[in-house]
PAFIFI-487273 format. One line per 4 residues: number of its first residue (from 1); their letters; for each residue x, y, z of C-alpha. Coordinates in pm, whole numbers, plus 32768, in hexadecimal, padded with zeros to 4 digits. Layout:
NUM) a) X/Y/Z; ... $
***
This chain:
1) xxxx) 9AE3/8579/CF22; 9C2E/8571/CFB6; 9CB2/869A/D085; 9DE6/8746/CFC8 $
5) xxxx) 9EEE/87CE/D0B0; 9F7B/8929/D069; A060/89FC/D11B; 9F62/8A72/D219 $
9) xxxx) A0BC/8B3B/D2D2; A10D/8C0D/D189; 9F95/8C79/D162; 9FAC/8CD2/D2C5 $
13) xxxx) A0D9/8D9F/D2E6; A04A/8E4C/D174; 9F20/8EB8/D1E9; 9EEA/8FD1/D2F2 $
17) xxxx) 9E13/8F61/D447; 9CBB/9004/D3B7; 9C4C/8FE0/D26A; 9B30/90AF/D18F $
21) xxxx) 9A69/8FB7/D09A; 9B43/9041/CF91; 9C93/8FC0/D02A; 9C1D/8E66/D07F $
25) xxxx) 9B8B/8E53/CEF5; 9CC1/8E97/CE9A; 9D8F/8DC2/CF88; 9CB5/8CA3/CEB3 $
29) xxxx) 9D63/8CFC/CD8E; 9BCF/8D6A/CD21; 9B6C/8C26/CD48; 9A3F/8CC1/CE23 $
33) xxxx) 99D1/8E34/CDE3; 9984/8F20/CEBA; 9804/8EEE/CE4D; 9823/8D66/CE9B $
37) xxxx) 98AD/8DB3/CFD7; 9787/8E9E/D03D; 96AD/8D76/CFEA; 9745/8C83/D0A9 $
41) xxxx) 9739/8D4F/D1C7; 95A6/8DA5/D193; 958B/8C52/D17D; 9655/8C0B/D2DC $
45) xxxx) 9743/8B3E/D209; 983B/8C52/D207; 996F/8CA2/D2D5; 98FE/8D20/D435 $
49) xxxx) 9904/8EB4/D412; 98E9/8FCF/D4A5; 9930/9156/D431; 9A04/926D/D44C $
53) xxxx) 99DC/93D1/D390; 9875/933D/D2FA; 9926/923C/D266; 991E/90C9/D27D $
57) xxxx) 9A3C/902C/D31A; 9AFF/8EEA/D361; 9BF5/8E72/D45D; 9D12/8E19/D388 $
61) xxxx) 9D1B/8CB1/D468; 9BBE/8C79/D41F; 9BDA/8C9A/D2BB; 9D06/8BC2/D2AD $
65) xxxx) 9C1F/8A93/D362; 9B04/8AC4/D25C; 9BDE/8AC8/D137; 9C83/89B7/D1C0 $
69) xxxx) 9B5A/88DE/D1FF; 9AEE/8919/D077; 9C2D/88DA/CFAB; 9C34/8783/CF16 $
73) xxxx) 9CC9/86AC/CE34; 9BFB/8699/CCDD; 9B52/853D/CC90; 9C89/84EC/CB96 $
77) xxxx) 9D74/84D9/CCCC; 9E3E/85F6/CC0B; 9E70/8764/CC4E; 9E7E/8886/CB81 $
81) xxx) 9DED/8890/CA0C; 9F04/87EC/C955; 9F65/86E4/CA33 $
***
């Protein structure tokens, strides 16, 4: 699959420099949940992590490389649902 580009510098600017697994679920537009995202990182497939307060945590510049490295075009060559 093709790579899509986005606007990598919006996201970044949005998004504070630490983010709980709720924030970066969200910051997918729920396209992964906050369950997937625990899986992925059991799995080591994840976002590297760390924690803060007992709580899992990203760097906001890791996140953006991960998501990043997973957004694609769809086999159709068209984006979005009614293209």
């Amino acid at each position: 699959m093709k790579q899509v580009d986005f606007d990598i510098d919006a996201l970044r600017r949005e998004l504070p420099p630490i983010l709980t697994r709720a924030k970066a679920s969200a910051a997918t537009s729920g396209a992964y949940s906050t369950g997937t995202l625990a899986n992925f990182d059991s799995k080591g497939a994840g976002i590297r992590r760390g924690t803060l307060g007992g709580k899992t945590v990203y760097l906001r510049d890791d996140f953006l490389r991960w998501l990043q490295d997973r957004i694609t075009e769809p086999a159709t060559g068209k984006i979005g649902r009614h293209s």
